[in-house]
C-alpha positions as CSV (number, residue, x, y, z in Angstrom):
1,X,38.5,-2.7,-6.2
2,X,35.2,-2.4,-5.2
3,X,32.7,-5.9,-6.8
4,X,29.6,-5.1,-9.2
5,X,27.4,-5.2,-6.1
6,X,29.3,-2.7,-3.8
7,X,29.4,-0.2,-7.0
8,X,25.6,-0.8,-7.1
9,X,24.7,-0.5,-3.6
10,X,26.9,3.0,-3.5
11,X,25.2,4.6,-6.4
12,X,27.5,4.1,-8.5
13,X,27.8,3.1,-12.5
14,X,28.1,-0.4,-12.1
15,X,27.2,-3.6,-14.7
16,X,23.9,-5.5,-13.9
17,X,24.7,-8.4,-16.1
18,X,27.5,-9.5,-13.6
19,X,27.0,-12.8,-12.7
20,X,26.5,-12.4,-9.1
21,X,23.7,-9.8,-9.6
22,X,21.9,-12.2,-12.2
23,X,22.0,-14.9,-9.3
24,X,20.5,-12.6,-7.0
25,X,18.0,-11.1,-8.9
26,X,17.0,-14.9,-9.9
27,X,16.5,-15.8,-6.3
28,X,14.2,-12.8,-5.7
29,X,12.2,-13.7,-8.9
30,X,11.7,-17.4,-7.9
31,X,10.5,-16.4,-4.4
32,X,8.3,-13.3,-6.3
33,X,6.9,-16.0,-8.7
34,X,6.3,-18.3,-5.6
35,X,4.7,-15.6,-3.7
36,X,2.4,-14.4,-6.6
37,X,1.1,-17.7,-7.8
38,X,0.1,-18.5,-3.6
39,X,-3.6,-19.0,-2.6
40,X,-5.4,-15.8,-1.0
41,X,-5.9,-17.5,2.0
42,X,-2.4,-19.3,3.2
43,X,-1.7,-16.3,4.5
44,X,1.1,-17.9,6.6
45,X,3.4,-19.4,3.4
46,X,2.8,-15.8,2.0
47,X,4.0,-14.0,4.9
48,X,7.2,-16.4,5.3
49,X,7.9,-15.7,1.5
50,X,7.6,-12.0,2.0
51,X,10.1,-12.3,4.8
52,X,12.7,-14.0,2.8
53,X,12.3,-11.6,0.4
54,X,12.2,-7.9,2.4
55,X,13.6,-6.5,6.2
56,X,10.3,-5.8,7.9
57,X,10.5,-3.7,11.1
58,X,7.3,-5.3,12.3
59,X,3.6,-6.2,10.9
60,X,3.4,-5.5,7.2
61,X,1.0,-7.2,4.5
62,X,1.5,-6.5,0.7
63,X,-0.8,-7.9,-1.6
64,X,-0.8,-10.0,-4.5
65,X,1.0,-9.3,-7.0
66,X,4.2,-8.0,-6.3
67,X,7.6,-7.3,-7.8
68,X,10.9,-5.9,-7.0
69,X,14.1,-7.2,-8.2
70,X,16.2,-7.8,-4.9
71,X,14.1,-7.9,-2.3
72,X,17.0,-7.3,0.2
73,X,17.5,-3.7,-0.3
74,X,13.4,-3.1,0.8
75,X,13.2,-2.1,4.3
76,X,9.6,-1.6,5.6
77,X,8.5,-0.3,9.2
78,X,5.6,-1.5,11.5
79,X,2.0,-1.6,9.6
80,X,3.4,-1.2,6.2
81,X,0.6,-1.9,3.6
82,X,0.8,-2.5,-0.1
83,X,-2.2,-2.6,-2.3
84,X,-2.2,-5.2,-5.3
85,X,0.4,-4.2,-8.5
86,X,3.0,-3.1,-6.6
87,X,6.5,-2.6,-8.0
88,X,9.5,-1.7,-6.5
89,X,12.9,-1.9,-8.3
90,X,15.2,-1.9,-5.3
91,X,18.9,-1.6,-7.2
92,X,19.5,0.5,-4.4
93,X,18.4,1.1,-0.8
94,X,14.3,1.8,-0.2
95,X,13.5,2.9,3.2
96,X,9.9,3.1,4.3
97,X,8.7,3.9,7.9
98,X,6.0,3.0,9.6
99,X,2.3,3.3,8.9
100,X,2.7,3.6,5.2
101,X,0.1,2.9,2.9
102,X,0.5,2.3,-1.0
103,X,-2.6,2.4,-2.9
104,X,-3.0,0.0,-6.3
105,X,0.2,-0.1,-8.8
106,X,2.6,2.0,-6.6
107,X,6.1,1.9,-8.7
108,X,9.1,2.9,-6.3
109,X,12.5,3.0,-9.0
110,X,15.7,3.3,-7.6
111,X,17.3,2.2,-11.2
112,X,18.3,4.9,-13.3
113,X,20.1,4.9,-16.6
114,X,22.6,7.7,-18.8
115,X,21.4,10.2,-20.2
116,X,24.3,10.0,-22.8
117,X,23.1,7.7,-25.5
118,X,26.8,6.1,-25.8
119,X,27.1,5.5,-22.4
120,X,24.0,4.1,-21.9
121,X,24.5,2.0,-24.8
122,X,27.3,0.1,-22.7
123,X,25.2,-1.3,-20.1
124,X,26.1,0.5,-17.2
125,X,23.8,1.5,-14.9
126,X,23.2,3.2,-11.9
127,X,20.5,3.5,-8.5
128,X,19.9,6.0,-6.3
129,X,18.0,5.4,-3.0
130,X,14.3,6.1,-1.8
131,X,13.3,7.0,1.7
132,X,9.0,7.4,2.2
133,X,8.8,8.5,6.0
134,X,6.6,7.9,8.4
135,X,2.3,8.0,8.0
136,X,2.7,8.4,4.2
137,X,-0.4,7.5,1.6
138,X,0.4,7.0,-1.9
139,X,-2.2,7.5,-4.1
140,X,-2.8,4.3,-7.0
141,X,-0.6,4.7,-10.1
142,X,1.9,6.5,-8.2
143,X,5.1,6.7,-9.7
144,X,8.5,7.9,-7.2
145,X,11.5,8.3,-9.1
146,X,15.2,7.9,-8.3
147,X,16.6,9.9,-5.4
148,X,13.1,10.9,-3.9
149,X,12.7,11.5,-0.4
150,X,9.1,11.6,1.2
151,X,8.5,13.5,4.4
152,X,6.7,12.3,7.2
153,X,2.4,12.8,7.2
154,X,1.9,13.1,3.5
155,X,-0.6,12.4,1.3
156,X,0.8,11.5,-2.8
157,X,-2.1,12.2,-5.2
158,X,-3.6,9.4,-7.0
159,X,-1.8,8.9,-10.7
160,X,1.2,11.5,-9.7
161,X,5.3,11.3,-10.8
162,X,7.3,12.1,-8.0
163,X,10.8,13.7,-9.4
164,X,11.5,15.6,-6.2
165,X,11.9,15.5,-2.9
166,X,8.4,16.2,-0.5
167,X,8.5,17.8,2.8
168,X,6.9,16.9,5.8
169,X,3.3,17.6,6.5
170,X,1.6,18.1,3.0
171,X,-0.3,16.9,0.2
172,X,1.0,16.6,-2.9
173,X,0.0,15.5,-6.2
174,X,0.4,16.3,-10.1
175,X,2.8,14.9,-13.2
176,X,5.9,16.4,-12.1
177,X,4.4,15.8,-8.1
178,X,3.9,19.5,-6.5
179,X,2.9,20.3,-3.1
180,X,-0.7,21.4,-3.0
181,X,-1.1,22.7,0.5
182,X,0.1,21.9,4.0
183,X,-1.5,19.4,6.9
């Protein structure tokens, strides 16, 4: 029988109130609130906070504040950048590649809920992944949804919802995201 986490981590329903989860979401939050409430210029007790926190390829640098709710499911390539407001709720797996930029109050959800009132009224809950490729701007206010997959060179307009996946090579933008024309 697989544990809370396993059925999380699969994409599966699974109950985020399970002890273990709680415990681990807890540790990420004390190292977030640590990390957020840091000076601007100990750069070095900020970049050993980020480390426990996310799987970095190589140099990254995400700015002040931040949020996610693991930590350990955020896996960032070389020269990843992360403007102030950031959010990611990494339930599940988040992939980003290298030379990825994320304007002011990016949100990257992996946490999705029924649609089924009943069901959703249980508590269950369930994640799909995020992968952002490689040489990706996000535009500020950027929201990517569940199950999203960004292709390598694009550019996400400022303020857009990204529902579905974006290919390689284009700019995109809008409330749903659409692709506006090719690189």
């Amino acid at each position: 029988m697989k544990s809370e986490k396993e059925k999380m981590l699969a994409g599966e329903f699974y109950n985020a109130s399970h002890e273990e989860l709680v415990k681990e979401r807890d540790y990420a939050r004390d190292l977030i609130f640590e990390l957020n409430h840091t000076k601007p210029s100990d750069k070095e007790k900020k970049q050993e906070l980020l480390k426990r926190l996310i799987v970095a390829k190589g140099s990254f640098h995400i700015e002040t504040p931040f949020y996610c709710d693991y930590g350990y499911n955020i896996q960032v390539g070389e020269n990843f950048y992360a403007n102030y407001g950031c959010t990611i709720l990494d339930v599940n797996a988040v992939q980003i590649g290298n030379n990825v930029l994320l304007a002011p109050n990016v949100q990257i959800y992996t946490a999705t809920h029924p649609i089924d009132p009943i069901e959703r009224s249980t508590g269950i809950e369930f994640a799909k992944s995020i992968v952002i490729g490689n040489n990706v701007w996000v535009g500020g206010g950027t929201i990517i949804c569940p199950g999203v997959t960004i292709g390598n060179n694009v550019t996400i307009g400022a303020g857009s919802v990204v529902t579905k996946d974006i290919p390689d090579n284009v700019i995109a933008a809008g409330n749903p995201c659409k692709i506006l024309k090719g690189i």
